[in-house]
C-alpha positions in Angstrom: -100.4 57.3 -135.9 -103.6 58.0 -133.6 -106.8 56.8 -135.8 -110.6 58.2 -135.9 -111.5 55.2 -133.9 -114.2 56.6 -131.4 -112.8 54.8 -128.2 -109.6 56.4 -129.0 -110.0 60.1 -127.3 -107.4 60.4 -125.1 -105.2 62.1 -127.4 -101.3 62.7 -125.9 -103.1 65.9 -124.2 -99.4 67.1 -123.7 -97.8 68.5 -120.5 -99.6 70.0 -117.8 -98.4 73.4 -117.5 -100.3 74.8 -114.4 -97.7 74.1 -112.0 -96.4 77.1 -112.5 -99.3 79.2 -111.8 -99.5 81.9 -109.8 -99.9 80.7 -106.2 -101.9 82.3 -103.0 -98.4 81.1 -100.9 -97.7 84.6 -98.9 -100.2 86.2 -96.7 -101.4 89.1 -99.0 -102.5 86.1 -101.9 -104.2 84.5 -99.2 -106.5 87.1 -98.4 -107.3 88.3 -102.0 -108.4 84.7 -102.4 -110.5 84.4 -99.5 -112.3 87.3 -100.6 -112.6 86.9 -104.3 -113.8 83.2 -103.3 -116.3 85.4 -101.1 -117.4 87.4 -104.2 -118.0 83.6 -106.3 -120.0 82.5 -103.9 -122.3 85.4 -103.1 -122.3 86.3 -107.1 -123.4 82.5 -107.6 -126.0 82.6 -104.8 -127.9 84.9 -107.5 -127.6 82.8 -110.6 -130.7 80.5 -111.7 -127.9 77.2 -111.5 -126.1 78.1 -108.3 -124.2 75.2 -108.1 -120.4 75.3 -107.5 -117.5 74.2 -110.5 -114.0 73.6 -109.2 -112.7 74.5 -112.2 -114.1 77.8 -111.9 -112.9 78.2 -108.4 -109.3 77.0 -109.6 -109.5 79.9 -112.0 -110.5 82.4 -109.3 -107.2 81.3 -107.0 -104.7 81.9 -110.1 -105.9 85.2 -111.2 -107.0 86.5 -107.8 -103.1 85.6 -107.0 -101.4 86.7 -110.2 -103.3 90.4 -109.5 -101.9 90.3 -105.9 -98.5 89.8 -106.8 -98.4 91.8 -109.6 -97.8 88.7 -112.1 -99.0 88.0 -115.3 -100.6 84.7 -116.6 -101.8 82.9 -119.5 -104.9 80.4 -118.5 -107.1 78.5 -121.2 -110.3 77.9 -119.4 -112.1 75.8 -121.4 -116.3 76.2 -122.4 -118.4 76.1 -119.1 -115.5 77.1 -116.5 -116.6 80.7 -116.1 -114.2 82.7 -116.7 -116.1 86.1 -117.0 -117.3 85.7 -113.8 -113.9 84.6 -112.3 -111.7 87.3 -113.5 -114.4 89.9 -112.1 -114.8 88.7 -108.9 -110.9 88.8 -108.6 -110.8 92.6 -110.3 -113.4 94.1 -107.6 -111.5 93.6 -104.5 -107.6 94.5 -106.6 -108.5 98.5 -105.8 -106.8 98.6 -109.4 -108.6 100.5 -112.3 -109.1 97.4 -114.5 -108.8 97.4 -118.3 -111.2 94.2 -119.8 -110.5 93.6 -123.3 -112.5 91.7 -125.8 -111.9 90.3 -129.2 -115.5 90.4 -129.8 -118.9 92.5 -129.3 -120.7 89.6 -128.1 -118.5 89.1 -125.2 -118.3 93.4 -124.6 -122.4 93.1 -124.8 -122.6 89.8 -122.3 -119.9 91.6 -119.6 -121.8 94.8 -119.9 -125.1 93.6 -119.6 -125.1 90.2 -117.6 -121.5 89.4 -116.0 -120.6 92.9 -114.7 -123.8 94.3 -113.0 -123.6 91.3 -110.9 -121.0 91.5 -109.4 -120.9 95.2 -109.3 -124.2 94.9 -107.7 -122.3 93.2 -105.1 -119.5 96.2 -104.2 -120.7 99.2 -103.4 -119.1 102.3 -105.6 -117.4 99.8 -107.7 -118.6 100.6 -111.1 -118.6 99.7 -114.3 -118.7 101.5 -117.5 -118.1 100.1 -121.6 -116.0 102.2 -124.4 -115.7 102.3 -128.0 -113.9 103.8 -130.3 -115.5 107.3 -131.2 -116.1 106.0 -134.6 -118.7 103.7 -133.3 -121.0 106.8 -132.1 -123.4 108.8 -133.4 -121.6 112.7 -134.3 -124.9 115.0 -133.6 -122.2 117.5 -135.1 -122.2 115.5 -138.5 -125.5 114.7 -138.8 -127.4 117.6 -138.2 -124.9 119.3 -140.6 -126.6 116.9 -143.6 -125.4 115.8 -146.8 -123.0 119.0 -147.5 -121.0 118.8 -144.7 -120.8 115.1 -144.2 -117.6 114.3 -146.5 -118.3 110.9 -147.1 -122.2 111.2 -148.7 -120.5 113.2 -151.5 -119.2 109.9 -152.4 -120.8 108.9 -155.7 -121.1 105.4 -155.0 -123.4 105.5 -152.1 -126.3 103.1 -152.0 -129.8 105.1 -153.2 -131.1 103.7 -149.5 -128.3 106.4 -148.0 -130.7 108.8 -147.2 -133.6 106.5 -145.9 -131.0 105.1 -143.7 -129.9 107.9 -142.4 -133.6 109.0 -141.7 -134.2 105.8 -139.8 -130.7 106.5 -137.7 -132.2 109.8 -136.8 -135.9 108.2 -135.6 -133.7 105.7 -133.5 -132.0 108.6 -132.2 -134.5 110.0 -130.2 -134.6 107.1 -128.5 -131.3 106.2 -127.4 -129.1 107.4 -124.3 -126.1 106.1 -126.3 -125.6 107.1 -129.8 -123.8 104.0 -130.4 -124.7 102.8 -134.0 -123.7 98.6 -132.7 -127.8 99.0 -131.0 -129.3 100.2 -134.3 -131.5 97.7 -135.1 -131.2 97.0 -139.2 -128.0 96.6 -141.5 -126.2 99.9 -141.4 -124.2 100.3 -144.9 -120.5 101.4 -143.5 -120.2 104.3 -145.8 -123.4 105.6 -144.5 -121.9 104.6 -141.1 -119.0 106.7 -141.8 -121.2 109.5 -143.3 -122.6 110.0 -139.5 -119.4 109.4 -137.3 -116.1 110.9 -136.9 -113.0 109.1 -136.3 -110.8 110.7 -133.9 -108.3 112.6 -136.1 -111.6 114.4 -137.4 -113.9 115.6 -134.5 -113.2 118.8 -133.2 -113.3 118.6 -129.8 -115.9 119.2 -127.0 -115.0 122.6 -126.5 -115.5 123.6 -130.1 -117.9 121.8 -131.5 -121.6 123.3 -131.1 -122.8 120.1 -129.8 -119.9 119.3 -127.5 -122.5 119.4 -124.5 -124.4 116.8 -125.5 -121.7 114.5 -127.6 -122.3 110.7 -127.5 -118.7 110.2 -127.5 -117.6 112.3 -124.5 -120.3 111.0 -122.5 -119.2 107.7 -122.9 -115.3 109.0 -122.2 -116.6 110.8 -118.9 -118.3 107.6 -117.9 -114.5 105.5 -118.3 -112.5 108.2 -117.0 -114.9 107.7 -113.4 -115.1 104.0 -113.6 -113.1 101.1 -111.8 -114.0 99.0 -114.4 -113.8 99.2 -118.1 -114.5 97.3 -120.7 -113.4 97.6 -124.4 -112.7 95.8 -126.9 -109.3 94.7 -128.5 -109.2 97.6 -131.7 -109.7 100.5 -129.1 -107.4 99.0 -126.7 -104.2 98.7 -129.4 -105.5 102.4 -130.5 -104.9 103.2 -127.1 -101.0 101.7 -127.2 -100.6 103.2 -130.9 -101.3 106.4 -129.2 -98.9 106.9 -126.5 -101.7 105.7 -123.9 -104.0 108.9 -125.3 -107.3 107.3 -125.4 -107.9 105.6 -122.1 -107.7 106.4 -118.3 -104.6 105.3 -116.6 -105.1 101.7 -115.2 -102.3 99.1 -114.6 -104.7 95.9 -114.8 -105.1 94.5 -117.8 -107.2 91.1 -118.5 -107.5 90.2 -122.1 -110.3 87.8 -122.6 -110.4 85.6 -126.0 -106.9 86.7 -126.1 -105.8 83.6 -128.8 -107.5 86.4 -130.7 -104.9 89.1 -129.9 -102.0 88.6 -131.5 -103.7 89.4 -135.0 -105.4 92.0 -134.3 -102.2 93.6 -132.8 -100.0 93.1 -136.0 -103.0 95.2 -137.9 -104.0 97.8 -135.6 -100.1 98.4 -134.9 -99.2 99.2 -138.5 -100.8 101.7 -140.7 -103.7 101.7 -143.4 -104.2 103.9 -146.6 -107.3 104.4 -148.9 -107.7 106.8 -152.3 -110.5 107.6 -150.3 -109.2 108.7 -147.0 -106.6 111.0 -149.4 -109.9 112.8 -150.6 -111.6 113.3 -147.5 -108.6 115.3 -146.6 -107.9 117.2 -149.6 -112.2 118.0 -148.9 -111.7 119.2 -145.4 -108.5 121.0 -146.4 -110.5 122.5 -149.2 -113.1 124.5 -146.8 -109.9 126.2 -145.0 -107.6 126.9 -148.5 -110.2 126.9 -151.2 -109.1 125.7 -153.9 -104.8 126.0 -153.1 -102.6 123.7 -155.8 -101.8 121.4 -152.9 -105.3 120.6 -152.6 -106.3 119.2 -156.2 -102.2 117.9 -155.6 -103.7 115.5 -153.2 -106.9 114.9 -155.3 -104.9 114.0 -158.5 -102.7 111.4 -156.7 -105.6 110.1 -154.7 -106.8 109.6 -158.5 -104.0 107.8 -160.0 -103.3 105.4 -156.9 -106.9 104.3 -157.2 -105.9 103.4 -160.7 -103.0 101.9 -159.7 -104.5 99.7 -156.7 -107.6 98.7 -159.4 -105.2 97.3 -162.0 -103.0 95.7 -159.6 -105.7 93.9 -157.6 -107.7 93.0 -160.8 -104.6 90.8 -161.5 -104.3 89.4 -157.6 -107.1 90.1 -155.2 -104.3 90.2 -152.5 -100.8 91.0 -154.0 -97.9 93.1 -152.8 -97.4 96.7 -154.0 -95.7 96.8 -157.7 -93.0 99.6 -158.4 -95.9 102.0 -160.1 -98.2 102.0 -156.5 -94.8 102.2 -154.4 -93.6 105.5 -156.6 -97.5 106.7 -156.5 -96.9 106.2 -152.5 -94.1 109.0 -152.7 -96.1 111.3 -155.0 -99.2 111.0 -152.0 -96.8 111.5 -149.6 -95.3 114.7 -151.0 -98.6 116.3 -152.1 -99.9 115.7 -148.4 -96.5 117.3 -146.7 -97.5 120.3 -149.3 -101.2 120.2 -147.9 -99.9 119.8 -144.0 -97.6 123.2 -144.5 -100.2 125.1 -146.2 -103.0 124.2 -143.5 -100.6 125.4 -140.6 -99.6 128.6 -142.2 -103.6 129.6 -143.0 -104.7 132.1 -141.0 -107.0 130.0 -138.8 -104.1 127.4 -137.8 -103.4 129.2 -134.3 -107.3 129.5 -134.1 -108.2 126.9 -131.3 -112.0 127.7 -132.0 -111.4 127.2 -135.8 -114.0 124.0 -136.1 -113.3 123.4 -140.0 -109.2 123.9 -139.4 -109.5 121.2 -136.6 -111.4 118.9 -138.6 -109.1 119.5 -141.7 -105.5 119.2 -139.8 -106.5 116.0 -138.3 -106.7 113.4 -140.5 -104.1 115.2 -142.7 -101.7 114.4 -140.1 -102.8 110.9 -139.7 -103.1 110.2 -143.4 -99.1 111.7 -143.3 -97.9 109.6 -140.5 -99.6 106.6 -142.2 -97.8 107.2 -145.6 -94.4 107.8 -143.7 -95.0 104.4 -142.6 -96.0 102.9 -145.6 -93.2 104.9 -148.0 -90.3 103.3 -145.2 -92.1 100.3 -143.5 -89.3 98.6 -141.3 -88.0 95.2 -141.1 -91.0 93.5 -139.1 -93.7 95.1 -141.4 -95.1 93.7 -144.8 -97.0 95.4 -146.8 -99.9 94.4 -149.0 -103.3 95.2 -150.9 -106.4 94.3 -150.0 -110.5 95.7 -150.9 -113.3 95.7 -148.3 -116.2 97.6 -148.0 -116.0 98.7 -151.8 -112.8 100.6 -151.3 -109.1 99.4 -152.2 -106.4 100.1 -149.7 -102.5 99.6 -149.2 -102.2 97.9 -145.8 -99.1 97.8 -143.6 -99.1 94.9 -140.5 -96.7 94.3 -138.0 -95.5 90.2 -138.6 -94.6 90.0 -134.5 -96.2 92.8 -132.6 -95.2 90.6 -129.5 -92.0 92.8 -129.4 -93.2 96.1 -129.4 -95.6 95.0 -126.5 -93.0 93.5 -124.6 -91.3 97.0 -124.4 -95.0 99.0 -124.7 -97.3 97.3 -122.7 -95.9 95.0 -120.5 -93.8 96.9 -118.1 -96.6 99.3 -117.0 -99.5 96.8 -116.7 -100.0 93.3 -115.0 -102.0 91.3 -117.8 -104.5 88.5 -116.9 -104.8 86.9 -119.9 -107.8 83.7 -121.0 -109.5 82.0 -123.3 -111.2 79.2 -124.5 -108.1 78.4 -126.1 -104.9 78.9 -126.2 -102.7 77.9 -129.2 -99.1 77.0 -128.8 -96.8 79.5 -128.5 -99.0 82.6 -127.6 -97.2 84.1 -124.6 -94.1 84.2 -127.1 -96.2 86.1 -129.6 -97.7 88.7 -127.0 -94.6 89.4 -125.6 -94.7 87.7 -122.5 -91.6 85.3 -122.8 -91.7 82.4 -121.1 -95.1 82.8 -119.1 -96.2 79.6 -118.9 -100.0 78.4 -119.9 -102.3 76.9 -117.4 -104.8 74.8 -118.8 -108.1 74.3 -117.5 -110.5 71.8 -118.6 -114.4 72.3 -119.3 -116.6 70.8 -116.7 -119.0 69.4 -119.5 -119.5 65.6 -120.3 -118.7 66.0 -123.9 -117.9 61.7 -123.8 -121.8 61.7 -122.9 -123.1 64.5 -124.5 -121.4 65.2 -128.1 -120.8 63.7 -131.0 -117.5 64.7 -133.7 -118.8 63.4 -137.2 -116.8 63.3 -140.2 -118.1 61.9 -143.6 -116.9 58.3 -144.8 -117.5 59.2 -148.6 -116.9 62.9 -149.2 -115.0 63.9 -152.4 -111.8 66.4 -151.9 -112.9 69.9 -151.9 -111.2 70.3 -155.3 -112.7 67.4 -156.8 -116.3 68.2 -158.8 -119.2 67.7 -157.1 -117.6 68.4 -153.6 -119.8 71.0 -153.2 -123.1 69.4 -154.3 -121.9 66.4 -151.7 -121.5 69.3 -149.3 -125.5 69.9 -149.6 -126.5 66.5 -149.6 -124.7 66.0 -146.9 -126.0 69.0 -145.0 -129.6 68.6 -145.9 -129.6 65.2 -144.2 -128.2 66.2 -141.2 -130.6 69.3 -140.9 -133.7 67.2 -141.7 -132.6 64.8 -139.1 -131.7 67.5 -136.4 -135.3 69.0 -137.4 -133.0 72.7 -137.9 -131.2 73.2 -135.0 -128.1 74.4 -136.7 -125.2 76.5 -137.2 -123.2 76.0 -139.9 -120.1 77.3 -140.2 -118.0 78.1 -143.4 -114.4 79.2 -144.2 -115.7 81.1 -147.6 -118.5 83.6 -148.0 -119.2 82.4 -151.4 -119.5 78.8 -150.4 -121.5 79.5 -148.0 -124.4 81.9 -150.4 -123.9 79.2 -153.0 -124.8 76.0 -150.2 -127.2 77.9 -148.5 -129.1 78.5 -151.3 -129.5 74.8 -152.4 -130.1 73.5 -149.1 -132.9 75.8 -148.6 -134.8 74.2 -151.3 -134.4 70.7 -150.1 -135.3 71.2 -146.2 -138.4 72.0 -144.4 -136.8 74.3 -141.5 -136.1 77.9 -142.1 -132.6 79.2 -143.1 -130.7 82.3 -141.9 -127.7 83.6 -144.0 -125.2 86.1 -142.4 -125.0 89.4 -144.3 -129.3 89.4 -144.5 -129.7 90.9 -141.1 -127.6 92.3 -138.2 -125.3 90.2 -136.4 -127.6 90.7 -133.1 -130.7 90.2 -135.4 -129.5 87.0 -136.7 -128.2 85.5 -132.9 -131.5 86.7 -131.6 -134.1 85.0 -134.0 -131.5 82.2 -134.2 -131.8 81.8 -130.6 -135.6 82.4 -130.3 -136.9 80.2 -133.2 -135.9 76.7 -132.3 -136.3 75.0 -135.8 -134.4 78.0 -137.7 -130.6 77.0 -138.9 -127.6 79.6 -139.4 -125.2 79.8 -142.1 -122.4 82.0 -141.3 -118.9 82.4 -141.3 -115.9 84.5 -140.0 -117.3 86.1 -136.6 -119.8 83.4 -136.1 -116.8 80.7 -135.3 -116.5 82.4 -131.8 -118.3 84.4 -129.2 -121.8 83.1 -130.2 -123.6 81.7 -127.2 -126.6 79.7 -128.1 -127.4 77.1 -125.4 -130.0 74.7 -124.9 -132.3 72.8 -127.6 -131.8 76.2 -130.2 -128.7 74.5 -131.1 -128.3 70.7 -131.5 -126.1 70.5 -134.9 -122.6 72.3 -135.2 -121.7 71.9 -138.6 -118.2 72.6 -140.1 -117.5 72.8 -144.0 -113.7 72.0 -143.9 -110.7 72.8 -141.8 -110.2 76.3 -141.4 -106.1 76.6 -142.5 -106.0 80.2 -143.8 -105.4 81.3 -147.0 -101.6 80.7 -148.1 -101.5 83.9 -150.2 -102.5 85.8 -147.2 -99.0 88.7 -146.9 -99.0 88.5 -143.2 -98.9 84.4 -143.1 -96.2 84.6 -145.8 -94.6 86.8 -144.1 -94.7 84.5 -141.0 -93.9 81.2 -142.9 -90.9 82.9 -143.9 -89.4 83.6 -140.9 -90.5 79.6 -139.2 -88.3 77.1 -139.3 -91.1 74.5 -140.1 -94.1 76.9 -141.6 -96.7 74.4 -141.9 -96.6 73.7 -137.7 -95.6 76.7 -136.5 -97.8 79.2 -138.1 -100.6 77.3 -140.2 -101.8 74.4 -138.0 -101.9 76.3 -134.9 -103.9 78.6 -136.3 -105.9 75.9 -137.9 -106.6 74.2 -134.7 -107.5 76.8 -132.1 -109.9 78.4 -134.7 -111.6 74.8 -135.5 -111.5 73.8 -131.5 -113.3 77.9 -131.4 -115.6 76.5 -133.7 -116.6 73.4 -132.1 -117.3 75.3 -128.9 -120.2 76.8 -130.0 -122.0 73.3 -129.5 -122.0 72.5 -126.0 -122.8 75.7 -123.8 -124.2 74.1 -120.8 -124.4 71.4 -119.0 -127.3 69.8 -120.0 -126.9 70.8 -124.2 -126.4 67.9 -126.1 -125.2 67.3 -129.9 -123.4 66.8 -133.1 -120.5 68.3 -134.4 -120.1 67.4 -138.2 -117.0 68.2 -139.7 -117.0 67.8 -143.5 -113.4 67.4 -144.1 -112.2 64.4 -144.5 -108.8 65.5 -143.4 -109.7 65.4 -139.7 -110.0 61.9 -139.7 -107.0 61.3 -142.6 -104.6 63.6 -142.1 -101.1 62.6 -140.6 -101.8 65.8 -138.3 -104.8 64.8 -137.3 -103.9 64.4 -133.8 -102.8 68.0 -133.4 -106.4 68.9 -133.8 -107.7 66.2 -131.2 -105.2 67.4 -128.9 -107.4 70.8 -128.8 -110.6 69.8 -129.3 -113.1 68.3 -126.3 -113.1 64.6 -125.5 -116.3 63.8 -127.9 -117.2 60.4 -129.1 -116.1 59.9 -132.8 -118.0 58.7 -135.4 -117.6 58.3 -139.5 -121.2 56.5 -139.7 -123.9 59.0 -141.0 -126.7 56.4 -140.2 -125.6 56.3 -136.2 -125.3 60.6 -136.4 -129.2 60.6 -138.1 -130.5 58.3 -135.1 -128.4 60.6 -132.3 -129.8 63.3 -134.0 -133.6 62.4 -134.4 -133.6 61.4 -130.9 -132.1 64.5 -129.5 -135.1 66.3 -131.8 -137.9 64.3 -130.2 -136.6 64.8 -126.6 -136.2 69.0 -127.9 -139.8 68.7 -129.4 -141.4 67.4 -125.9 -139.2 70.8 -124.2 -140.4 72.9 -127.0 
């Protein structure tokens, strides 16, 4: 059994599996290498740190290559290769519309607004343009209706700053060429959110809505449909598939980037989703077409009694699976909205094209119908379950291996070019892609040099008391030490409030918590104020990139396994031979090795990651996480991690 011992880093790094990569071995390759190598160098010629990384070069060949010959591939490039600008360089010469997907807004924001327009600036008439879902912009429509026509501010349980939000969305407005609600600049509560958008099933379309001219949303479809280039993110993208290819211009280049993120998000946005509250939006928009028909209170009543039902149920399990009551309350919903369905396309306005408030009513009827056909007969692969976000309860439906519907959906029309950071084990498998094999490429960085990996001699077990009081000693040392500096990461939004809090009071450096400000507000002030520290959690383990002195001290409050309860990781445990290494410690380690990435971002960034979990260093699967994370130096001695850190603070203070 591998120890913690810090010489030891050269953990059984497994097989190399790029020597099946794609190849530039026929003439064609050749030349779309040459030229995408062309591309690197006169992209890089432009950059403030010109200089050249094989690795990122390496990356070029393979997926310049792969998009010549029509062949998907798998590559984890590690922190520092480049990969943004690799894949790009290869897409402008393919004369291929080209799909980029992301799993997160950071990474849409950085291709839109640094990675792209270089490049594009680089190829004439090669342009770029970014889509999201229509949900995520601005409905003029909606908004200059007010209160009475915008369904969801009838909702009684709006926050009293509703309308002084909505205010501020308007000032913003006058502003902005976009619409889209991700640059508003303060915390947006998401039922005002939805109080101002439309999802898809619910706008009326350009031609009949009074503001169609001058939509948000169709400006930003007109700007995909004419560009070679388009980047979206991974819930639009699977929107797209759920759709029948509706949403998107035709393109038969696909690169997903972050794609250990994919898989997912693919068995959630491939199932089907259903809310009390999404049955009374209908039976409202229904309402201003049939008054008040039986069918209409029908839906009302049982959106009523399965928001009883979903209450009790998750008031005895916060995530449990539906109980005989919510699954016969499921077939009452489902008749009452067939009832509603029929008596919206016999009203006299159902042949009406023009008919605004039929459009917006028949729309999400249907949806919520195909949803509860879904949900009343879910299939083999599917698993259904409870859950409560965003103050509203819901009956979820997720697909446990969406690789096989994209093997038969995706696949066969598109060539996929597909990277990360990391890849976990088994991920072509899970996408669908068989046996494509992974090619690994490693970061550039000196992490043997330049980082640290710290785990706790003393620390209780999480369950034993005063693990979490340890937990803040512990961090207020290292903060004091690193003089701020750092982002601390938690598995549990709770334990993160509660920590935060008493830290705060024994530090001298400023604290941000996640949830006080934006997620671009918080980056940004944690990026500009040197001595400022970030607690976060979920979103904040990947696609945050902070380099230089801002960020000197990673710190990580325990192993991120998931939550066994979770239904979808049941679900999957079931069906593994050997749960525990098939489904939870991959997981476990890509998500941890995502995590540790957010330390070293250049190559000049020094520092400390601090895991405190004793299990990392325990553990009799300790070494599957070493296998995945960066070649650090390892440490258990809190006394050697306090001088690294103090020194790396005075040489930061001289910068600073």
């Amino acid at each position: 059994m591998r120890s913690f011992d810090p010489d030891e880093i050269d953990e059984d790094p497994g097989p190399d599996e790029g020597d099946d990569a794609p190849r530039a071995d026929d003439p064609a390759s050749r030349r779309a290498v040459a030229a995408a190598r062309r591309r690197l160098e006169a992209v890089r010629a432009r950059l403030a740190s010109p200089e050249e990384r094989p690795e990122q070069v390496a990356l070029v060949d393979i997926v310049a290559a792969a998009i010549c010959q029509r062949r998907s591939v798998v590559v984890e490039a590690g922190t520092g290769v480049g990969k943004s600008l690799a894949y790009l360089v290869a897409a402008a010469g393919a004369e291929r519309r080209t799909v980029v997907v992301t799993a997160t807004k950071n990474l849409q924001d950085q291709l839109a607004e640094r990675d792209a327009p270089l490049v594009a600036a680089l190829e004439p008439g090669w342009s770029v343009a970014v889509l999201k879902g229509r949900a995520n912009y601005v409905c003029r429509n909606r908004l200059d209706a007010g209160p009475a026509e915008s369904l969801p501010l009838e909702e009684t349980d709006l926050p009293r700053s509703a309308s002084a939000q909505v205010r501020r969305v308007q000032t913003w407005l006058r502003s902005s060429d976009s619409g889209d609600l991700d640059e508003v600049a303060f915390e947006l509560d998401a039922r005002v959110r939805r109080a101002i958008t439309v999802s898809p099933a619910e706008c009326v379309g350009r031609t009949a809505c009074p503001q169609g001219a001058t939509c948000f949303a169709e400006a930003a479809r007109d700007r995909a449909a004419r560009a070679d280039l388009l980047i979206v993110n991974a819930h639009l993208y699977l929107a797209h598939l759920a759709t029948d290819g509706g949403i998107l211009p035709e393109h038969d280049l696909v690169v997903i980037d972050e794609a250990h993120a994919f898989p997912d998000i693919a068995a959630e946005l491939l199932g089907a989703s259903l809310s009390p509250s999404r049955l009374r939006a209908a039976a409202t928009a229904a309402r201003a077409v049939v008054g008040r028909a039986a069918c209409v209170e029908e839906v009302t009543t049982a959106a009523d009694r399965l928001q009883d039902a979903l209450s009790q149920r998750l008031r005895q399990d916060r995530r449990s699976d539906p109980d005989d009551r919510i699954t016969r309350l499921l077939d009452e919903c489902r008749t009452a909205i067939t009832h509603l369905a029929e008596e919206l396309r016999t009203s006299p306005g159902a042949t009406d094209r023009t008919d605004a408030r039929q459009r917006r009513a028949s729309g999400p009827t249907a949806q919520v119908l195909a949803d509860l056909r879904r949900l009343c007969d879910p299939s083999s692969d599917d698993v259904t379950y409870l859950s409560e976000r965003e103050h509203e309860s819901s009956i979820d439906l997720a697909v446990v291996d969406p690789g096989a519907r994209l093997a038969t959906e995706l696949w066969p029309g598109v060539t996929g070019i597909l990277v990360s950071a990391t890849i976990p084990d088994g991920l072509p498998a899970a996408l669908g892609l068989g046996d494509v094999p992974v090619t690994r490429i490693p970061s550039p960085f000196d992490y043997r040099h330049h980082a640290l990996l710290y785990v706790p001699r003393d620390l209780p077990a999480r369950t034993a008391p005063g693990a979490e009081a340890a937990i803040v000693a512990e961090l207020a040392t290292l903060l004091e030490a690193a003089g701020g500096r750092t982002l601390a990461l938690f598995t549990n939004r709770s334990v993160m409030a509660r920590v935060a809090e008493a830290v705060a009071d024994q530090v001298s450096t400023p604290l941000l918590i996640q949830g006080r400000l934006s997620r671009d507000r918080l980056i940004a002030r944690f990026r500009d104020e040197p001595a400022t520290s970030l607690f976060a959690v979920t979103s904040f383990w990947q696609g945050v990139d902070v380099p230089g002195h801002t960020l000197s001290l990673v710190v990580i409050d325990r192993l991120p396994f998931r939550v066994p309860t979770d239904p979808l990781v049941q679900a999957r445990r079931a069906r593994a031979a050997h749960p525990f290494l098939e489904v939870d410690l991959p997981h476990a380690t890509q998500l941890l090795a995502q995590g540790v990435g957010r330390l070293i971002r250049s190559a000049t960034d020094r520092g400390v990651v601090a895991v405190l979990d004793t299990r990392l260093a325990d553990a009799p699967y300790r070494s599957a996480f070493f296998r995945r994370l960066p070649p650090m130096r390892r440490t258990r001695d809190r006394e050697e991690v306090v001088t690294f850190l103090q020194g790396l603070a005075g040489d930061e203070e001289l910068v600073d």
